[in-house]
N, C-alpha and C positions, 0 to 999 in steps of 0.2 A: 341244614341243622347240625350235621358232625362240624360242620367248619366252624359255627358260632359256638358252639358245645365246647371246642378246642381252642376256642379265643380266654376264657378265665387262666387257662394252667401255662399259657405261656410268660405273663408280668411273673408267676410264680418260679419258673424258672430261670428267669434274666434275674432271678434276686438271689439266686444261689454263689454265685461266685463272690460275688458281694459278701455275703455272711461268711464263707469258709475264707475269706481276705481277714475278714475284721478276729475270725476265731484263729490264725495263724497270727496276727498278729499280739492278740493278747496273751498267746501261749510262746511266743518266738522268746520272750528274753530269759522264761524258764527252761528251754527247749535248749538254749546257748550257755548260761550260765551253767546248766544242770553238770554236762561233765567235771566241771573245774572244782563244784561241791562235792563231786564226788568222789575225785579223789583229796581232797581237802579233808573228808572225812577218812578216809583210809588211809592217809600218810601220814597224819597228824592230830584228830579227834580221837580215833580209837584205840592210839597207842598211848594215846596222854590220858587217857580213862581208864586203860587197863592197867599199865603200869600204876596209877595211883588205887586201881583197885590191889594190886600186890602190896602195896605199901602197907597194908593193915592184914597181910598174912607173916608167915615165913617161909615166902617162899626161895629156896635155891634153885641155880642153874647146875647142879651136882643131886639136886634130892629126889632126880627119876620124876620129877611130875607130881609127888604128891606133894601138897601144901594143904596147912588149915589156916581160919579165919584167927586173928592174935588182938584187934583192932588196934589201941594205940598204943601197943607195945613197944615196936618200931620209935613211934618217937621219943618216947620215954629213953629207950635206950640210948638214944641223941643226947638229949638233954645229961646222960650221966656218960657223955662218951668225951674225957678228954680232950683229943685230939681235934675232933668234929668241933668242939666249942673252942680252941686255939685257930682251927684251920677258917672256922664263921669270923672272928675276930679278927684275924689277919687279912681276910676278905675285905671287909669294913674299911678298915683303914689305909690298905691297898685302893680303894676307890675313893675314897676320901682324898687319897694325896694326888694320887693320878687326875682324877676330875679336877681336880681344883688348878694345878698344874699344866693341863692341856687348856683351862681357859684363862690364864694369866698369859702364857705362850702365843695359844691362839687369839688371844683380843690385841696382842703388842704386834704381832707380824700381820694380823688384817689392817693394823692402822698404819703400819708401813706400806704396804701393798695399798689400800686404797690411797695413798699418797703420789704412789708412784705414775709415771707424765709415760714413760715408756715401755715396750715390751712386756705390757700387762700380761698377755697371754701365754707368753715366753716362762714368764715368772708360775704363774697359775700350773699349768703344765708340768715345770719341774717341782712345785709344792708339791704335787694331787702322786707325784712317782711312790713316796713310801705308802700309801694307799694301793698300791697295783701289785705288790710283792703281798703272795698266801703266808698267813701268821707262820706255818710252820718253819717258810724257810728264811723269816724274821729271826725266828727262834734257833734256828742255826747258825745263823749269820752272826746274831750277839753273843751265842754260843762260844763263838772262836773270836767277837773282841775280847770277850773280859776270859779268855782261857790262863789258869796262872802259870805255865810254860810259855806256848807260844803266842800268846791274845796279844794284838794290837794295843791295849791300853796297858800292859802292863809295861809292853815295849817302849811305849811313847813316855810312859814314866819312866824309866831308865835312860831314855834322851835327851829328855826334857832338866834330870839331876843330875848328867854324868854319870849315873852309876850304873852297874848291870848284876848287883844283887836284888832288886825289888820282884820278889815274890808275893802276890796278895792274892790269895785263894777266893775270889770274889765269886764263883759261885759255891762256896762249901762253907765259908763264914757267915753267921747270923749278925749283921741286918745286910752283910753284904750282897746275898743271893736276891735279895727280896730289891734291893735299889737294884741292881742288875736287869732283874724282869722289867722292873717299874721302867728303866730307861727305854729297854726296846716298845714298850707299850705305849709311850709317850711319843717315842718317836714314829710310831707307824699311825697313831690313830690323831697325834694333830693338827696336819695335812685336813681334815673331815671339820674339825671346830673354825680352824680359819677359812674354807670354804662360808660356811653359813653365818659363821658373825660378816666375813668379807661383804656376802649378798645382801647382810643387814646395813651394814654401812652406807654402801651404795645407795639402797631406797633410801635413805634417809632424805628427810627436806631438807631445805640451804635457808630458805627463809631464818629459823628459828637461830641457825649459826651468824646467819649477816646481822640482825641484831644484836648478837650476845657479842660482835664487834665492836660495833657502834658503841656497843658500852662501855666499851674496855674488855671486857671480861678475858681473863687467863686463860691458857691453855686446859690448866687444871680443870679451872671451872664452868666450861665447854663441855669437858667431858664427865664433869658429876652430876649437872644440874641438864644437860640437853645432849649428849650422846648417852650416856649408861640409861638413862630411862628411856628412851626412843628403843634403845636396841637389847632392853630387858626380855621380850618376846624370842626374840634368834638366840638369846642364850639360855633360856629355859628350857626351850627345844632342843638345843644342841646338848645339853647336860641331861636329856631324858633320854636321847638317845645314846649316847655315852655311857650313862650310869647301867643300861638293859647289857652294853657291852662287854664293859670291864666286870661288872658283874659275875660273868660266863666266861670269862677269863680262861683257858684250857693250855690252847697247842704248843704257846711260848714258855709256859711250866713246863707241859710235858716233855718239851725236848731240850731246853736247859739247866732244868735241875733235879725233875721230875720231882717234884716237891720234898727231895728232901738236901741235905743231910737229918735224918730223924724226924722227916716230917718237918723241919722245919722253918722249908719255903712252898708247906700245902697250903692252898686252898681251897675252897669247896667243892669246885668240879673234879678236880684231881683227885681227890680225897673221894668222889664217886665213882669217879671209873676206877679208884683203887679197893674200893667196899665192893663195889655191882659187879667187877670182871673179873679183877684179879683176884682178889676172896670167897668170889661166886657165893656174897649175901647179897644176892638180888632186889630181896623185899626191903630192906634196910638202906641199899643207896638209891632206892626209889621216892624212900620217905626223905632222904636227903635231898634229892634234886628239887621235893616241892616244895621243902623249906628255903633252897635256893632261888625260887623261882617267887615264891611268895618275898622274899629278900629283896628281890630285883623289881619285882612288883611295885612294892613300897615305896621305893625311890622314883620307881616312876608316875606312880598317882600323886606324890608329892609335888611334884615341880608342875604334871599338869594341872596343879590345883594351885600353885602359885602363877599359871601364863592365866587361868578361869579368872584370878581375880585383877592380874593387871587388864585385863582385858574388860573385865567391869568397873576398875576406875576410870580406865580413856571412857568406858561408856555415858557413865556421871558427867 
């Protein structure tokens, strides 16, 4: 009788491994994930909540710790800040010329390169190099072309005319400072545009080209009626990622002209580490940054709202 008595509890425990299998596994991908959130929240949620909780104090990095509640002070004060409203503006149009510019660059050299029969990888490789250089020492580097003593391009102007008076203060003159940046920026970041129009290219189908043959059809007209729409997706992408970039524009200001003379090669980020660090108004280039960032936003919700709806015409 103990031996039949002890027959019910042992199916009960050949079931146990079984259920702490199934209870490990429904808890394993919280269990894995858990750290990565957790410092996700501590590197990045909680400073981006605190700091926009200061954005509606005044508070300083000089006022000892006390601060009060101001609520939309801070932005008000934006809105009637000169400089901030020249430095937003100048932003704008900085990425307006740049984006547009890295994709007329990068849609002409992907269709050279997908053209190309040889040394694809050879070419790829030395495209992707200004991509591997850190912005600052981009920002050093164009620093000393356009220097108006000794810069490479002032020299090459002078060789190029014969002469050896051409002095052009191209980073101290207005709009000369701002093309200067614009050039190193284009130069580093469309290496990244002709990568992903390149890989748009490529997918593309041959069908739709071997008949727009058959017909005749132009080169032009290949490419308005059966490439640019096939590879409207790879450049919506590419210009959303782009726009989040230039956007936040920083290292190549800060160490070629440091936005000025008088301010007037700032831009927004510059113009925040010059309010939040260097003026120690902390609460004020906080409210800046989420105006920056809400800016950048914008452009981004844009374009993926322009890939939602090609992507619901192919669906029609």
């Amino acid at each position: 009788m103990i031996r039949n008595a002890g027959l019910p509890d042992q199916p009960a425990r050949a079931l146990q491994p079984a259920v702490l299998v199934r209870h490990i596994d429904h808890y394993l991908p919280a269990i894995l994930i858990g750290p990565g959130v957790a410092i996700v929240l501590a590197v990045i949620a909680f400073p981006m909540a605190y700091s926009f909780y200061l954005s509606f104090t005044d508070f300083s990095l000089i006022g000892g710790g006390q601060y009060a509640f101001i609520g939309l002070q801070n932005y008000i004060d934006l809105m009637n800040d000169q400089i901030f409203r020249a430095a937003f503006l100048r932003t704008v149009i900085f990425l307006a010329v740049a984006i547009n510019l890295e994709l007329l660059l990068g849609l002409g050299i992907a269709h050279l390169m997908a053209r190309a029969t040889r040394a694809q990888a050879v070419l790829r490789t030395i495209l992707m190099m200004p991509m591997m250089f850190a912005p600052v020492l981009v920002g050093f580097q164009f620093k000393w072309f356009f220097h108006d003593q000794v810069g490479l391009v002032n020299n090459l102007l002078n060789t190029l005319f014969g002469r050896d008076d051409i002095v052009i203060a191209w980073l101290v003159e207005y709009p000369l400072g701002l093309f200067a940046i614009l050039v190193a920026e284009i130069w580093m970041s469309t290496p990244f545009m002709v990568i992903v129009l390149l890989a748009g290219l490529l997918s593309l189908p041959q069908e739709p080209f071997e008949a727009a043959e058959v017909d005749g059809a132009s080169g032009w007209q290949k490419f308005r009626y059966i490439t640019y729409p096939l590879l409207t997706p790879y450049i919506l992408i590419a210009l959303a990622v782009r726009s989040l970039d230039i956007a936040r524009v920083y290292d190549a200001v800060r160490i070629m002209t440091d936005g000025g003379p008088a301010h007037r090669t700032e831009l927004i980020w510059t113009y925040v580490f010059r309010t939040a660090i260097t003026d120690n108004h902390f609460a004020l280039g906080s409210a800046m940054s989420y105006v920056a960032v809400a800016f950048s936003f914008a452009f981004t919700i844009h374009f993926f709202r322009q890939l939602l709806k090609v992507r619901e015409a192919r669906a029609r």
